[in-house]
C-alpha positions in Angstrom: -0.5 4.2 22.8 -0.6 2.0 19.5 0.1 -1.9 20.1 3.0 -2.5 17.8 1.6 -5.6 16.6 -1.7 -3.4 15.6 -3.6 -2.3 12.2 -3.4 1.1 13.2 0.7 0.8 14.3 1.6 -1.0 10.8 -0.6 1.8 9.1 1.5 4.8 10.8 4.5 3.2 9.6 3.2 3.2 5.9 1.6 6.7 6.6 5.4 7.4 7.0 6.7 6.2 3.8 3.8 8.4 2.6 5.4 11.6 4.1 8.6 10.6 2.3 6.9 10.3 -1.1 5.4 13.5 -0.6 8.3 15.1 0.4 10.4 13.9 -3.0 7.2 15.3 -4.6 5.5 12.1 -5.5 1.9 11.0 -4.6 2.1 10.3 -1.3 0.9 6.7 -1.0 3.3 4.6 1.4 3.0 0.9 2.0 4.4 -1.9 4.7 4.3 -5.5 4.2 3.9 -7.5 6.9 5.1 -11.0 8.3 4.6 -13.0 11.0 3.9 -9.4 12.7 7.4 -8.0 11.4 7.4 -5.5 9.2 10.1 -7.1 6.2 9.4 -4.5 3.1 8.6 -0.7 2.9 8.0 1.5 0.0 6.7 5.0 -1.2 5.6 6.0 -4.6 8.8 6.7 -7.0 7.3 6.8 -10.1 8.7 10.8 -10.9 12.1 9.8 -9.2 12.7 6.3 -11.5 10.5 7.8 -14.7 8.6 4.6 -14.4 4.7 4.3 -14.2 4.9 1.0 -12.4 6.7 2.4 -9.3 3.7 2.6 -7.1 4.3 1.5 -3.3 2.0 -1.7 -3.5 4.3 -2.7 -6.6 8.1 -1.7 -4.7 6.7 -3.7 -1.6 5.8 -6.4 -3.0 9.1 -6.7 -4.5 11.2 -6.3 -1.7 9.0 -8.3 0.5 9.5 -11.7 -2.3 13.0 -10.9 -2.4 13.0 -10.5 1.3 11.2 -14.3 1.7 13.0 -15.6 -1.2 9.1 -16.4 -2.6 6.8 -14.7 -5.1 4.2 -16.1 -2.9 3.0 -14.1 0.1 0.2 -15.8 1.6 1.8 -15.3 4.8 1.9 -11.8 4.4 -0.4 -8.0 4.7 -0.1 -5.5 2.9 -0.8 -1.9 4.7 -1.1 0.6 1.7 -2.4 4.3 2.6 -4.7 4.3 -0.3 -6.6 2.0 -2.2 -4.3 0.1 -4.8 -5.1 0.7 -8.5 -5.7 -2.3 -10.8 -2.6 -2.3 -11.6 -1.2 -3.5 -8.3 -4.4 -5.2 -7.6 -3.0 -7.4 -10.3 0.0 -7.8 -8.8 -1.1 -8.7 -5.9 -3.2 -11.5 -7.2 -0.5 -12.8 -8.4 0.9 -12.6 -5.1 -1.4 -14.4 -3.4 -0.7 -11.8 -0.3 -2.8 -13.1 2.3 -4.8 -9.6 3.4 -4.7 -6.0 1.7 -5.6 -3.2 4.4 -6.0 0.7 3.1 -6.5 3.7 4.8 -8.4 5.6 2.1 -10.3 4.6 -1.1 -9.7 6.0 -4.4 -12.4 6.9 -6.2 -11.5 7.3 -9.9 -8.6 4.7 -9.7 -9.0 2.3 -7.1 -9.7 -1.2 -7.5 -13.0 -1.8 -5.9 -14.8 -0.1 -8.7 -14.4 -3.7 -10.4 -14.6 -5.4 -7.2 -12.7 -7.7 -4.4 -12.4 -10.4 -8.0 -9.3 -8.6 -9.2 -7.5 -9.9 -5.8 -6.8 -13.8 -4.9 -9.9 -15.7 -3.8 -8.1 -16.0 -0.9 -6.9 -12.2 0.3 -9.0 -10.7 2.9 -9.2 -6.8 2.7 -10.1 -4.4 5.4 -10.1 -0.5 4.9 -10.4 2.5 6.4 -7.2 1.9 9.2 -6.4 5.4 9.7 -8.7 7.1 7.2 -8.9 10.1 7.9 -4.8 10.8 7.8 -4.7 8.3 4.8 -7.5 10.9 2.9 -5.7 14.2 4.3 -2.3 14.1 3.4 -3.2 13.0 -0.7 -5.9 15.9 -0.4 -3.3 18.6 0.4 -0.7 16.9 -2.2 -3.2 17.4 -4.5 -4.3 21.1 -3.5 -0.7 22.3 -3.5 -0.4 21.5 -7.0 -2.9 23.1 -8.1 
């Protein structure tokens, strides 16, 4: 049984906003941002549904977790994203200042690390890897059905 104050627990509940992006047909990435061990934003990727490149998870979390705090600061916050943010949202979440970044999966032609941990805050710790397998699957058989 998953501690609900866990990596693995806050994962599963992105994993689930994942399901819902690929179930609308969008890539399914799903994020959670956490606070003080409450979950206070949750997205999936929209980016088909809103015809808007920027509408990755990381980037609809993020939003809804400052409006949520009433801050564009998130120190105090993690971010649980199933796959590895892009640089776009790495951006963002510079600018953020979110406190830690943990991903279930890497990606390896868009993901951030390729330019390193320097695109993130000085500050933000990131872990990976929370659920990996799951994380890896379920964008691997988006993918596959497509084609």
């Amino acid at each position: 049984m998953l501690s609900i104050h866990s990596d693995a627990y806050f994962m599963k509940q992105a994993f689930k906003e994942a399901e819902k992006a690929r179930d609308r047909g969008e890539v399914p990435v799903g994020a959670v941002v956490v606070c003080k061990k409450q979950i206070i934003a949750r997205a999936h990727n929209q980016t088909e549904l809103l015809s808007d490149v920027t509408a990755h998870a990381e980037m609809l979390a993020l939003t809804a977790a400052s409006n949520f705090l009433g801050s564009k600061y998130l120190a105090s916050c993690e971010l649980y994203v199933t796959m590895e943010p892009c640089i776009m949202c790495a951006g963002a979440l510079k600018w953020s200042q979110i406190g830690r970044v943990v991903y279930g999966t890497s990606d390896d032609k868009g993901g951030f690390m390729r330019y390193g941990k320097e695109l993130l805050h000085n500050k933000t710790k990131v872990e990976y890897g929370v659920l990996h397998e799951e994380c890896s699957e379920i964008v691997k058989a988006f993918f596959r059905e497509k084609r």
